[in-house]
C-alpha positions as CSV (number, residue, x, y, z in Angstrom):
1,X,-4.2,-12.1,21.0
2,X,-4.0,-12.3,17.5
3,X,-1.0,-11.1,15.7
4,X,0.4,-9.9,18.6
5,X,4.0,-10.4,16.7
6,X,2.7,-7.5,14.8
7,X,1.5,-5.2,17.5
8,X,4.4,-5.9,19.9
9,X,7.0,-4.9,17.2
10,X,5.3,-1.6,16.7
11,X,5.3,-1.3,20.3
12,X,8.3,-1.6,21.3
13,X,9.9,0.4,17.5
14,X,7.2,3.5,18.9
15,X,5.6,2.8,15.7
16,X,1.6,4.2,15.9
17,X,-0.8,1.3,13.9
18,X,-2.2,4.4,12.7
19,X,1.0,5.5,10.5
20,X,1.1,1.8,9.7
21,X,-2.3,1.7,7.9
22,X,-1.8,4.9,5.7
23,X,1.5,2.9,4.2
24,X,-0.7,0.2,3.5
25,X,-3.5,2.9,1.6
26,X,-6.0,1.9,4.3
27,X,-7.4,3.8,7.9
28,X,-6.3,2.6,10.7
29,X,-10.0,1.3,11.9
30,X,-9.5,-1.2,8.7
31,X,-6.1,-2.4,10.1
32,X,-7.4,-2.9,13.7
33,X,-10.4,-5.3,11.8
34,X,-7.4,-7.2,9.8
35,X,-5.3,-7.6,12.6
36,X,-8.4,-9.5,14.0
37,X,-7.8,-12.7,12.6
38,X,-4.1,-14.0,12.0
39,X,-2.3,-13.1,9.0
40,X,-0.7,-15.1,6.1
41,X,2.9,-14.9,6.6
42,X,3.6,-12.9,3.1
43,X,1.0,-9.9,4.9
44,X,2.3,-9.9,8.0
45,X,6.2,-9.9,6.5
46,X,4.9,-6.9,4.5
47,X,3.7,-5.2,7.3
48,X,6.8,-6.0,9.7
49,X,8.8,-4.4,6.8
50,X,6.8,-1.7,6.7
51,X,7.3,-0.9,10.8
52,X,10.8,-1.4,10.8
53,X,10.7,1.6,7.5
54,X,8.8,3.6,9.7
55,X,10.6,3.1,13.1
56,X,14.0,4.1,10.8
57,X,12.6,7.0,9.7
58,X,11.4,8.0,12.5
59,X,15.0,7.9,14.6
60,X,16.5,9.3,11.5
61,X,14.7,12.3,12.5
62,X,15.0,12.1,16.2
63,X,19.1,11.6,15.9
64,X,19.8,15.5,14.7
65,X,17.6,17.1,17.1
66,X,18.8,15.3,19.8
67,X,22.3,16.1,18.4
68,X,21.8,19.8,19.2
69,X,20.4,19.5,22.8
């Protein structure tokens, strides 16, 4: 599969491709057609960065509802 490196990590952060494609200003049917064919490695860093961003935020806001539970 082609840039599996890219769909595993946003697998297993519970990242959704689709919040990955409106950081990069596109829909997420454009990203599933670039993720197609493999990457350059300056792209796909970009878009690792941008998972790891998301997958932050996204525990940054699960940590203080959890918290009160």
């Amino acid at each position: 599969m082609t840039n599996a490196k890219i769909r595993f990590h946003a697998m297993e952060t519970g990242v959704k491709l689709y919040k990955v494609a409106a950081e990069l200003g596109i829909c997420d049917s454009s990203l599933s057609r670039k993720l197609r064919k493999e990457l350059d490695e300056e792209e796909t860093t970009r878009i690792m960065e941008i998972i790891d961003r998301l997958a932050t935020e996204k525990n940054a806001t699960a940590a203080p509802a959890a918290a009160q539970a």
